[in-house]
Structure formats: C-alpha cells, structure tokens
N, C-alpha and C positions, 0 to 999 in steps of 0.2 A: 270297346271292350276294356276292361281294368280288370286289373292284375291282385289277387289277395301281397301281403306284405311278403309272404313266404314265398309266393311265385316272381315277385319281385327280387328278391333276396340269391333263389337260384337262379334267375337268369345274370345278375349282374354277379354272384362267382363264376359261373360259365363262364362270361366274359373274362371273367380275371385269370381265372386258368386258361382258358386260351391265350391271352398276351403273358402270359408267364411261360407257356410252350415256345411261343413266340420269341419268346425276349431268349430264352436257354439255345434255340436253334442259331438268332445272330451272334448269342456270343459264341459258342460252337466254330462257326464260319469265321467269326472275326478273329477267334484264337490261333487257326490255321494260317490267317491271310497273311501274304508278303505282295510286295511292290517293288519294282524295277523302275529303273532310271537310267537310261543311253543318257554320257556326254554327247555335247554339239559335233563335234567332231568323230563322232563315234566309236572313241579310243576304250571307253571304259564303260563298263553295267554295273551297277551296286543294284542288291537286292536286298530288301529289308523285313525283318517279322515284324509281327505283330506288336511288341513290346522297343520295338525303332531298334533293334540290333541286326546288325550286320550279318546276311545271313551268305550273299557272295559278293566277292567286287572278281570282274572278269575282265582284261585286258585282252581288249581282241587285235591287236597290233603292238608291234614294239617300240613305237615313237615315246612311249614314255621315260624311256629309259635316256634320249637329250632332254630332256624335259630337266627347266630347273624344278628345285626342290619346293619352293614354294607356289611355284606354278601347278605342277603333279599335285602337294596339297591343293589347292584352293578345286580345283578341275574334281579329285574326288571329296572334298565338302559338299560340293556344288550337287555331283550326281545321290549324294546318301541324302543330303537335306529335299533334294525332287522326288524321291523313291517315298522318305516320310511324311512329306507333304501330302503325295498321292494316297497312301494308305489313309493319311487322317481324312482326307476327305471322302472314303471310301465309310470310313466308321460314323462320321460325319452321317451323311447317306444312308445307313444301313439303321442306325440309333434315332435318326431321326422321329421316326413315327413312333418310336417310344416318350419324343421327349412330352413332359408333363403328368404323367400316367401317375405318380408316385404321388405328385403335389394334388392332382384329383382325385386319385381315391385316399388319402390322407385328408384333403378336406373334406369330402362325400361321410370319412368317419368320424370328422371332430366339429363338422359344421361350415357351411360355409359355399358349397355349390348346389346345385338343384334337385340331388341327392339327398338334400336337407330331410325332407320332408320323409324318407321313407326310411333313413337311419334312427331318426329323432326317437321313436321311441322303443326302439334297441338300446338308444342311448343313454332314456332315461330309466330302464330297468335294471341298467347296472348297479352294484352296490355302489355305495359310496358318492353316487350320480351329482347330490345336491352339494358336496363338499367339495368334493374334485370342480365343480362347474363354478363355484364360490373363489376357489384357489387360481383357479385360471383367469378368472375376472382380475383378483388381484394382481397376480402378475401378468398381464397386460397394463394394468392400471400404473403398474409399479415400470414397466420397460416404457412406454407412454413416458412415464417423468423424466427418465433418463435422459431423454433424445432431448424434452425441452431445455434444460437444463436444470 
C-alpha cells in the first residue's frame, strides 16, 4: 500500500506533533525535578532543583557542629555534587529518546536522510529553490576549503 505525498506529509507531522507533546510533558517533569543526596555517614541531605540550586541541605544530627571547617565543607560539596549528578542523569534519561530528532527532521527538510525523497519536491517548489540550492553548494564548497587549508 503507498501512501499519496499528502498522506505522507500528514502522517509524519503527526509524528512531529506528537514528539513535541512529548518533548513539552519532559520538560514540564524535568522543570519540577530535585534530587537528594544522604552523606556516608548519614549527617547531612542536600536536595537540589532543577537548575543545580540548592533547594535543602538538612542536618539530621549535631556532630557537625565538631566538625572542622573544611571537613563540614568538603562532606556538604560532596552531598550537592551526588544530588546533581543524580538529577543529571535522570534528564540524561528522560532526553534521551529525544536525542537526534532535531538533526533528522532538519535533514529529512534540507536533504540528507530517507525522507529525501518525499521532501524533495516540496523542496523544489519553493521560490527561490535553484538559487538557494546553488548558494548552499557554494558554501559547503567554500567551508570544504577552510578545513583543507
């Protein structure tokens, strides 16, 4: 069964609207999110937002209070740098199945993935199609020289 260009066309903005729903509900979740971190010793919780700010540190015992001073620092370094690591790996995670999306349908519209074929002549009924396409040649031709020397 094959699809006319037009049924083509709407099914793959479907898609794009869909992973744009998509993409708005993780960033939504991700803007919310914090992450916590217990020290070893389980003196201290640092909790962090989204943006790596400090959102609590909670001292659940008073031993920190002999604590030298650079020791109490290094211990809460310790807990905010575990709390932002977890978050990032959580957005990590979460952006994951987005990653790419942008560089394929950006080449699916200027040429270049298996999309080729069903853009192409969308492509070429823009105005200005043979000019623009002439100017691009160039400057690839022209970034091309640069790299060689």
């Amino acid at each position: 069964m094959t699809f006319s260009y037009a049924e083509q066309i709407d099914q793959a903005m479907a898609a794009l609207a869909e992973q744009q729903v998509k993409m708005a509900e993780a960033a939504k979740e991700l803007q919310a999110a914090t992450a916590s971190a217990t020290s070893k010793d389980r003196m201290v919780t640092a909790t962090v937002g989204a943006q790596g700010q400090v959102v609590s540190l909670v001292f659940h015992t008073t031993g920190y209070r002999t604590m030298a001073p650079a020791q109490l620092g290094a211990m809460i370094a310790d807990v905010l740098n575990t709390a932002r690591a977890d978050l990032g790996e959580r957005l990590i995670e979460t952006m994951g199945p987005f990653s790419g999306l942008g560089e394929t349908l950006r080449a699916s519209m200027t040429g270049g993935t298996e999309l080729d074929e069903l853009f192409a002549p969308l492509r070429e009924m823009r105005p200005g199609y043979a000019e623009t396409e002439a100017a691009e040649e160039r400057r690839k031709r022209d970034r091309q020289e640069e790299f060689r020397g």
